[in-house]
N, CA, C and O atoms as a GROMACS GRO file, in nm:
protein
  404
    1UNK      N    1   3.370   1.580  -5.108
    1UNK     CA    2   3.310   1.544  -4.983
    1UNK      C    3   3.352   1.403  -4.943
    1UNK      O    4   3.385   1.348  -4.838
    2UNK      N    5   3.341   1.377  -5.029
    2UNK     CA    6   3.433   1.170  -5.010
    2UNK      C    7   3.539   1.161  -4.947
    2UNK      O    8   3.561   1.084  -4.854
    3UNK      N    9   3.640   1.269  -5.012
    3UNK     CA   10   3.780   1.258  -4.966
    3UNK      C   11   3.809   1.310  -4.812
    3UNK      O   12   3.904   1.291  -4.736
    4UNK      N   13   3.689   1.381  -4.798
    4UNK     CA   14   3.726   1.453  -4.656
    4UNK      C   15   3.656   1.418  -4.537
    4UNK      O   16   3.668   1.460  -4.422
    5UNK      N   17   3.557   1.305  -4.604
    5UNK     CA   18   3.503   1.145  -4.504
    5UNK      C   19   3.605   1.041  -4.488
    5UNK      O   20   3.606   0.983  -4.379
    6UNK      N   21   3.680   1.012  -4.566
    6UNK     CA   22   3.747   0.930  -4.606
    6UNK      C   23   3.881   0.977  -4.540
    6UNK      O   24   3.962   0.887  -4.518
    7UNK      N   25   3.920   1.112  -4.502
    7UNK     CA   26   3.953   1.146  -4.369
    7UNK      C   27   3.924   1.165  -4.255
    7UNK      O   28   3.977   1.064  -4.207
    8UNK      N   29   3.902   1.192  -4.210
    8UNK     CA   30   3.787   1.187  -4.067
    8UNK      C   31   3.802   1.040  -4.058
    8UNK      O   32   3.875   1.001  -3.966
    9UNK      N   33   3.731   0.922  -4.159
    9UNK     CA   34   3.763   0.807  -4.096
    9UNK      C   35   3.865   0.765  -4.082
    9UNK      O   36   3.862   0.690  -3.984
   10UNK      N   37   4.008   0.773  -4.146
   10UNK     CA   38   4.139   0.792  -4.126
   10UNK      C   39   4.162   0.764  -3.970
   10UNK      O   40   4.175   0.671  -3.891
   11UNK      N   41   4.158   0.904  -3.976
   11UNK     CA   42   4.183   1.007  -3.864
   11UNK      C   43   4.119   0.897  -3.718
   11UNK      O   44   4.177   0.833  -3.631
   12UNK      N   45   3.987   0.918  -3.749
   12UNK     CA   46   3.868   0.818  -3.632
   12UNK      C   47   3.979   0.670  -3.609
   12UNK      O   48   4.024   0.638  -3.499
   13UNK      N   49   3.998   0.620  -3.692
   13UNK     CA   50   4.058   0.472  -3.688
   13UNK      C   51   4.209   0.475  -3.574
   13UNK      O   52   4.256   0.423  -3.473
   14UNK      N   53   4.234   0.577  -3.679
   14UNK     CA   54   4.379   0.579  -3.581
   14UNK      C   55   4.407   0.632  -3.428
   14UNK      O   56   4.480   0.596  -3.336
   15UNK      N   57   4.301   0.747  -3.451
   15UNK     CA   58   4.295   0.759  -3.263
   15UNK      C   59   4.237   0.597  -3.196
   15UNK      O   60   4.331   0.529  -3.154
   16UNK      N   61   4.139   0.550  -3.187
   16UNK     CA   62   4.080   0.484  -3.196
   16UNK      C   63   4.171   0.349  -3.187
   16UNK      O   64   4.150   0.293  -3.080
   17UNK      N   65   4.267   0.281  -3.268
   17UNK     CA   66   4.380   0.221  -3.273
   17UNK      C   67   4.475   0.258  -3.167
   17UNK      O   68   4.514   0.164  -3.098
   18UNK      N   69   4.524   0.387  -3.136
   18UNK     CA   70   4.595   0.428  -3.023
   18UNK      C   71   4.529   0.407  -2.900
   18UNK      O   72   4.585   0.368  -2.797
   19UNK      N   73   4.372   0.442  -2.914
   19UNK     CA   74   4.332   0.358  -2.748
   19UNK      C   75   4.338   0.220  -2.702
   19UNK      O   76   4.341   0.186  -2.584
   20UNK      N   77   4.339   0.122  -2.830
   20UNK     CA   78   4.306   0.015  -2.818
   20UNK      C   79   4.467  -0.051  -2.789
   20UNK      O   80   4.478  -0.158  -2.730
   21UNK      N   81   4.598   0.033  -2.841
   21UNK     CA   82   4.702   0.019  -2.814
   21UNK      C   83   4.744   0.076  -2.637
   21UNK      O   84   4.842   0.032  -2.578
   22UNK      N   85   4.660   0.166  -2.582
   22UNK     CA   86   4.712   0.193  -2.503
   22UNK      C   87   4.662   0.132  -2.379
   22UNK      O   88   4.728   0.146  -2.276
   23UNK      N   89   4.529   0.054  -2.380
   23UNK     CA   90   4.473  -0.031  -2.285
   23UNK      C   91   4.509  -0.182  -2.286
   23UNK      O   92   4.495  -0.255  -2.188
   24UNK      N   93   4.569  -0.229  -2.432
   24UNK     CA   94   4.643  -0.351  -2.448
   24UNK      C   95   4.776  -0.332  -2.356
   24UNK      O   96   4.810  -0.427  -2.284
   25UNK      N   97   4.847  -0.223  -2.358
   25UNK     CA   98   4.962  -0.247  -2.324
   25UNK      C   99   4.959  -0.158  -2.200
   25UNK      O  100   5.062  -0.114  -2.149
   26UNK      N  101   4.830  -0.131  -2.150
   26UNK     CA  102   4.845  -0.108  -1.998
   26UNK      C  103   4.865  -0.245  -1.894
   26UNK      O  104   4.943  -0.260  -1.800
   27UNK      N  105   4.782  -0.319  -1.939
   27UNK     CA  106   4.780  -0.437  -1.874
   27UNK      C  107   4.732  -0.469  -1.755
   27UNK      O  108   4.610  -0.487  -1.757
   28UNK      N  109   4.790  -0.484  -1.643
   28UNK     CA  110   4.688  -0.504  -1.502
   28UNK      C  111   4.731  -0.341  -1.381
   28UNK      O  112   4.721  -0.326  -1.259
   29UNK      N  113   4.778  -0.247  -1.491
   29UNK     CA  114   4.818  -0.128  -1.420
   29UNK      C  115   4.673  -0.059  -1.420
   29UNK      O  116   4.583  -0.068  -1.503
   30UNK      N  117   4.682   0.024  -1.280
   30UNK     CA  118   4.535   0.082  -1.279
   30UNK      C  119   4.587   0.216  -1.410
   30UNK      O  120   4.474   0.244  -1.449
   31UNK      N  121   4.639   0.267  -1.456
   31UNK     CA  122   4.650   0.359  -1.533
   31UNK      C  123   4.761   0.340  -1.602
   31UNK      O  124   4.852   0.275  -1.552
   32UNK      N  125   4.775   0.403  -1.754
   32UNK     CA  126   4.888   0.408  -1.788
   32UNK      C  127   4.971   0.543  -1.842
   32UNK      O  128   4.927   0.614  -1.933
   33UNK      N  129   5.066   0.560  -1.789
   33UNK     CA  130   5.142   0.683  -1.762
   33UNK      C  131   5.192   0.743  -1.936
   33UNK      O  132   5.294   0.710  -1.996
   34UNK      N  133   5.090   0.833  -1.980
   34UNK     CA  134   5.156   0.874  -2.086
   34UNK      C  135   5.283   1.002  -2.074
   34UNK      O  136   5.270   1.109  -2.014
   35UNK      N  137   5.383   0.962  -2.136
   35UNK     CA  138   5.507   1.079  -2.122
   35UNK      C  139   5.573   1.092  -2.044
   35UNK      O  140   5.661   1.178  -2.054
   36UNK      N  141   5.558   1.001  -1.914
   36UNK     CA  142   5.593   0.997  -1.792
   36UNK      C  143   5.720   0.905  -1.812
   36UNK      O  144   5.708   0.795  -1.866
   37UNK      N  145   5.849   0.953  -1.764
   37UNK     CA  146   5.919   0.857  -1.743
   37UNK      C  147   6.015   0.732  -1.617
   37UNK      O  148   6.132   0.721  -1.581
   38UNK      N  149   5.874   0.654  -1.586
   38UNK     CA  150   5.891   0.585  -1.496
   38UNK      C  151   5.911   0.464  -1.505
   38UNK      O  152   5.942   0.401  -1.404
   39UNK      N  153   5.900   0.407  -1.623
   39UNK     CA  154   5.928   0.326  -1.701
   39UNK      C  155   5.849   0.209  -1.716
   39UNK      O  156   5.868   0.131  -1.810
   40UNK      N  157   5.726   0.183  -1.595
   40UNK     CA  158   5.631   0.128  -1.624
   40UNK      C  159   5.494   0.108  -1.742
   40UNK      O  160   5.452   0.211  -1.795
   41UNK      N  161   5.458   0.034  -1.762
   41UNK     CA  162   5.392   0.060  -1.869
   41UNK      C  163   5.457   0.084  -2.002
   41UNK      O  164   5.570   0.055  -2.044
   42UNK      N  165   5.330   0.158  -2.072
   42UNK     CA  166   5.386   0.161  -2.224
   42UNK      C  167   5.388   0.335  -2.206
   42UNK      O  168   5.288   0.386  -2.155
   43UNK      N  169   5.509   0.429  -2.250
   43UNK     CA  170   5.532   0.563  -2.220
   43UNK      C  171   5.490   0.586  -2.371
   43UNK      O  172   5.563   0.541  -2.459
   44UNK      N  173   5.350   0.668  -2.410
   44UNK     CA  174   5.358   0.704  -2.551
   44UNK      C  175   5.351   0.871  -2.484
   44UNK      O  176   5.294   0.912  -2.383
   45UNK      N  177   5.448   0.957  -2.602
   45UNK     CA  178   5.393   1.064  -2.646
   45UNK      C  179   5.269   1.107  -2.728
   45UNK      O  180   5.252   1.109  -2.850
   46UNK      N  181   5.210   1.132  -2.653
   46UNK     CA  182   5.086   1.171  -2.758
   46UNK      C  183   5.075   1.273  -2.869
   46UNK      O  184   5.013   1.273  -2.974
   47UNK      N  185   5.168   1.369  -2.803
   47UNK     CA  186   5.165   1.478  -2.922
   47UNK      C  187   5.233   1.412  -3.054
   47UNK      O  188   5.178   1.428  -3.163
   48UNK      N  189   5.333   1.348  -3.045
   48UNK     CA  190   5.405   1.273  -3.148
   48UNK      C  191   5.334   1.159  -3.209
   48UNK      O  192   5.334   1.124  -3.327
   49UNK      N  193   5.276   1.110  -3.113
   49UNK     CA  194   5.200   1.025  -3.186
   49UNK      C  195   5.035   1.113  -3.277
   49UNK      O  196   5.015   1.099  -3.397
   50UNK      N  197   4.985   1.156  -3.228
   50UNK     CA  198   4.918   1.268  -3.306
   50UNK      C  199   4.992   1.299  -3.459
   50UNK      O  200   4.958   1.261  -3.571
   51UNK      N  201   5.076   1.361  -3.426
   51UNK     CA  202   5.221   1.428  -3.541
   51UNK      C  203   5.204   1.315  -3.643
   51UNK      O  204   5.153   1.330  -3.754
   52UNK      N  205   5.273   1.151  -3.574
   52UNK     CA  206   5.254   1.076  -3.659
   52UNK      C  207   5.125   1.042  -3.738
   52UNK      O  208   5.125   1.028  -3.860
   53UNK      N  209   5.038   1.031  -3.676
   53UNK     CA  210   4.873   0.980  -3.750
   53UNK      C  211   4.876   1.133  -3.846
   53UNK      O  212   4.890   1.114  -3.967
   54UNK      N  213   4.868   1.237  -3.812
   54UNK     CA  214   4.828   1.310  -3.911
   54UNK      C  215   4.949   1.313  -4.014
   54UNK      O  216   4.916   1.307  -4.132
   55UNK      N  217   5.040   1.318  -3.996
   55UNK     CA  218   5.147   1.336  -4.126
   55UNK      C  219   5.118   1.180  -4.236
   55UNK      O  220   5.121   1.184  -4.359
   56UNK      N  221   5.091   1.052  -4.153
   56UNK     CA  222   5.042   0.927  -4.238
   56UNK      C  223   4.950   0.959  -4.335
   56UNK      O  224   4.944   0.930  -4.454
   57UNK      N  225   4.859   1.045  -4.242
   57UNK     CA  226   4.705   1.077  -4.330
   57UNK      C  227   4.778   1.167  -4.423
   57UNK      O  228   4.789   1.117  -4.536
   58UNK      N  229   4.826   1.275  -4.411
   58UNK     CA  230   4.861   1.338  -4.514
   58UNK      C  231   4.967   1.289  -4.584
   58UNK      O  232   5.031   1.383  -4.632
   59UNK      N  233   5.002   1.210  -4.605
   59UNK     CA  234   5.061   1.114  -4.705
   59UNK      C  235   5.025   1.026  -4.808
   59UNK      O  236   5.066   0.994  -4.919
   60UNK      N  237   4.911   0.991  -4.714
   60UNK     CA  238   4.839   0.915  -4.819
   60UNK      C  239   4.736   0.965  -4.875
   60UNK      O  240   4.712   0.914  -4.985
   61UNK      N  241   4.662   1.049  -4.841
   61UNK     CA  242   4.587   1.198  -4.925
   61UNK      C  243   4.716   1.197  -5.060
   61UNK      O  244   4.714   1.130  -5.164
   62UNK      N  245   4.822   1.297  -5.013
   62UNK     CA  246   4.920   1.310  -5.141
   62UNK      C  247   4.960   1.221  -5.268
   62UNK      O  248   4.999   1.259  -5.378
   63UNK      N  249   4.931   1.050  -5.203
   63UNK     CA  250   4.973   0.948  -5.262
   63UNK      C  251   4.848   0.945  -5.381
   63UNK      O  252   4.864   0.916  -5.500
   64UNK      N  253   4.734   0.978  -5.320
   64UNK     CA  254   4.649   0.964  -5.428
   64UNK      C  255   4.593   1.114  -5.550
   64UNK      O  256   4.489   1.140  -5.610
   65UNK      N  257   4.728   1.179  -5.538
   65UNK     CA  258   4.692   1.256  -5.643
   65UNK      C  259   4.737   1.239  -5.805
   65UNK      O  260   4.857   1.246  -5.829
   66UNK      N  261   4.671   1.224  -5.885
   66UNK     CA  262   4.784   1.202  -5.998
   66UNK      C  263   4.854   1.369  -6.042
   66UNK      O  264   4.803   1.466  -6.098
   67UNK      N  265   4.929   1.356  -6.012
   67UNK     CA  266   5.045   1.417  -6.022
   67UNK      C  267   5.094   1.426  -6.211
   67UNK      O  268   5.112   1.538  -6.257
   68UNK      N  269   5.103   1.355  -6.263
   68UNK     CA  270   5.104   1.386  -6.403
   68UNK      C  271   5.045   1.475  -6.501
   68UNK      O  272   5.107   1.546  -6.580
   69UNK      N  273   4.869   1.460  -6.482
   69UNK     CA  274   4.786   1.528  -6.528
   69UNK      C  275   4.709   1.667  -6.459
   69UNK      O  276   4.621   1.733  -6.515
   70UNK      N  277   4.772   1.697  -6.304
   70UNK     CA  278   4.736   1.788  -6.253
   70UNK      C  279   4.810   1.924  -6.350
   70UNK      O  280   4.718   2.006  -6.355
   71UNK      N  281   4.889   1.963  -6.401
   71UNK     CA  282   4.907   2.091  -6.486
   71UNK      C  283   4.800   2.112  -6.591
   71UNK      O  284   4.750   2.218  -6.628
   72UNK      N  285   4.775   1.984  -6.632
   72UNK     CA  286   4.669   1.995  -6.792
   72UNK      C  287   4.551   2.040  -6.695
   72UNK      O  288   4.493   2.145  -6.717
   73UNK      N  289   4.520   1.966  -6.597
   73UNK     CA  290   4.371   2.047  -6.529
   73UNK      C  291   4.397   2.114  -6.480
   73UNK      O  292   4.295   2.154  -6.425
   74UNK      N  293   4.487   2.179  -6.447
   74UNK     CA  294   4.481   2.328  -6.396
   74UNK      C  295   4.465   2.440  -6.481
   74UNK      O  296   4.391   2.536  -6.462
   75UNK      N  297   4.562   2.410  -6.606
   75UNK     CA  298   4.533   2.484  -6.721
   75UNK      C  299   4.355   2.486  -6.777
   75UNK      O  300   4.294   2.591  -6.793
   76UNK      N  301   4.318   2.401  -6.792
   76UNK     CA  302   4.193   2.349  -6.832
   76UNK      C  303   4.108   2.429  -6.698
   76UNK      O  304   4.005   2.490  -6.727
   77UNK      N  305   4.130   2.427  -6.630
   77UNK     CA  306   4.020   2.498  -6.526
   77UNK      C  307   4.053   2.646  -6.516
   77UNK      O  308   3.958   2.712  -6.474
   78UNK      N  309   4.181   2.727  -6.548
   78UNK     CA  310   4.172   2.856  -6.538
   78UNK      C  311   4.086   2.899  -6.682
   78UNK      O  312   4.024   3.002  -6.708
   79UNK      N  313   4.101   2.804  -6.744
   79UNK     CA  314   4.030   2.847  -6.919
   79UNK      C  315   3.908   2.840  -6.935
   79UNK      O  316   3.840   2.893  -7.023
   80UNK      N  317   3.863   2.753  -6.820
   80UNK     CA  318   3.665   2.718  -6.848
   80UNK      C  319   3.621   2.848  -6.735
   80UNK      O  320   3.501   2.871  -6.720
   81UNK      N  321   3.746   2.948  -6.640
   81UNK     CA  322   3.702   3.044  -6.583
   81UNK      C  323   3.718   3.126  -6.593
   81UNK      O  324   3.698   3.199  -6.496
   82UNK      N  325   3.753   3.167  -6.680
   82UNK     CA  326   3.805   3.276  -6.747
   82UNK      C  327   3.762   3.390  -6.746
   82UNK      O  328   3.839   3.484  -6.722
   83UNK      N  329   3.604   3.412  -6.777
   83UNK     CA  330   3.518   3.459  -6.778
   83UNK      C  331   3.508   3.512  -6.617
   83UNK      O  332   3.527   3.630  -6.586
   84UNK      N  333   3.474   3.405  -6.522
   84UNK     CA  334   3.473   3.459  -6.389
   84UNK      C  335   3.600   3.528  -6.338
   84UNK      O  336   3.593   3.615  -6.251
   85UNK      N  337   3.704   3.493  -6.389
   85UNK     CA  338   3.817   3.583  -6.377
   85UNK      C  339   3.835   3.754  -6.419
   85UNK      O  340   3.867   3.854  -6.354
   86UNK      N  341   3.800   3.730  -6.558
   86UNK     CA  342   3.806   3.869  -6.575
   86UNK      C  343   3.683   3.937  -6.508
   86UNK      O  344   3.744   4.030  -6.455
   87UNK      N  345   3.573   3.953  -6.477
   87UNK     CA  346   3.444   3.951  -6.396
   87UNK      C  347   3.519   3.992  -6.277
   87UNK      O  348   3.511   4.110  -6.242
   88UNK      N  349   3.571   3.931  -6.226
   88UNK     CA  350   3.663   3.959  -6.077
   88UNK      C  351   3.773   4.115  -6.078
   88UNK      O  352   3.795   4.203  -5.995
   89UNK      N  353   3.828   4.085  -6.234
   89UNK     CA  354   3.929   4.180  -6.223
   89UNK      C  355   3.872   4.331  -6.267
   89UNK      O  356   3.938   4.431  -6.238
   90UNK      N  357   3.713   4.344  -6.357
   90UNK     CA  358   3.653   4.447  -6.324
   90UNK      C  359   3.617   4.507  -6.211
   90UNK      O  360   3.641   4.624  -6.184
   91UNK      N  361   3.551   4.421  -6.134
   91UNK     CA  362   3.508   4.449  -6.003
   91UNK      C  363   3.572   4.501  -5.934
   91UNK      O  364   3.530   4.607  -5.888
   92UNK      N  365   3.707   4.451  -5.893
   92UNK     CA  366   3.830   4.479  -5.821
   92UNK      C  367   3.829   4.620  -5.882
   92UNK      O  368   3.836   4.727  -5.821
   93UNK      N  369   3.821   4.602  -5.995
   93UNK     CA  370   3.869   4.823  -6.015
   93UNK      C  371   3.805   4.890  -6.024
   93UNK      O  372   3.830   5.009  -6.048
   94UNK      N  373   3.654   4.820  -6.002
   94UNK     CA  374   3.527   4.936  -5.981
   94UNK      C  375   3.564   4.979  -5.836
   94UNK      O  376   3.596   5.096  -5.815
   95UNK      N  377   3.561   4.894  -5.746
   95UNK     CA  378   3.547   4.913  -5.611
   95UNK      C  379   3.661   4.985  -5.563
   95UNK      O  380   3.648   5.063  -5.469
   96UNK      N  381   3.812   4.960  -5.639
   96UNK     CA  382   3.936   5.091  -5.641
   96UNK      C  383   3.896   5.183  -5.688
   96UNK      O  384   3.928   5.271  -5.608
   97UNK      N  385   3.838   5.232  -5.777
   97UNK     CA  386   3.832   5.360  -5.813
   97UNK      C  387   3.734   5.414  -5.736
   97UNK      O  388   3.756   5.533  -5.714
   98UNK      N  389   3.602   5.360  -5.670
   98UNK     CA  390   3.519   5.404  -5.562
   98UNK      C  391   3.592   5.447  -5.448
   98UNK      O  392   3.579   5.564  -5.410
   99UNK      N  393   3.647   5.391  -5.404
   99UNK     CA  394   3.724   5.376  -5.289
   99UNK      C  395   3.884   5.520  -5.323
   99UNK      O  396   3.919   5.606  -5.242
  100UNK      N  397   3.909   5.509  -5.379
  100UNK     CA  398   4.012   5.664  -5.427
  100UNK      C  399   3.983   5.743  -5.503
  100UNK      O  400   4.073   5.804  -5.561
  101UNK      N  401   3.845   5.770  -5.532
  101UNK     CA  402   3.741   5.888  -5.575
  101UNK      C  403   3.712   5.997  -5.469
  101UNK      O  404   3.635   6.089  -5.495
   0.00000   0.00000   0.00000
């Protein structure tokens, strides 16, 4: 739940940063022309810029995985479920053989 606050605020900052970029560099224009190429103002793509903020965020999500020890816990977590696994794979063939009975 941390990590996915800890996005959202990401996320919040950087839109948030892009408004504050886009009213700085409007300047004394009554509006500023996004995508438009008229050459006034500051021309951002938004979709790209979007593209950019989320691919950052998901970068730095990635940056904080350890990566070394993720096989040992993966191993380690199919083994402490093991139990719920096979549990699953009965079920699955109760409900096949109900089902083509």
């Amino acid at each position: 739940m941390k990590s996915v606050l800890g996005f959202f605020s990401l996320l919040a900052f950087g839109v948030l940063a892009a408004g504050v970029l886009a009213v700085v560099a409007s300047g004394s224009l009554p509006r500023l022309p996004f995508g438009e190429g008229t050459g006034e103002g500051l021309n951002i793509d938004l979709g790209s810029l979007l593209v950019g903020l989320a691919a950052g965020l998901l970068l730095s999500a990635l940056a904080r995985i350890s990566w070394a020890e993720l096989p040992r816990r993966t191993v380690s977590w199919l083994l402490a479920n093991e139990r719920n696994f096979a549990r699953l794979a009965w079920g699955f063939l109760f409900v096949v053989i109900l089902l083509f009975y």
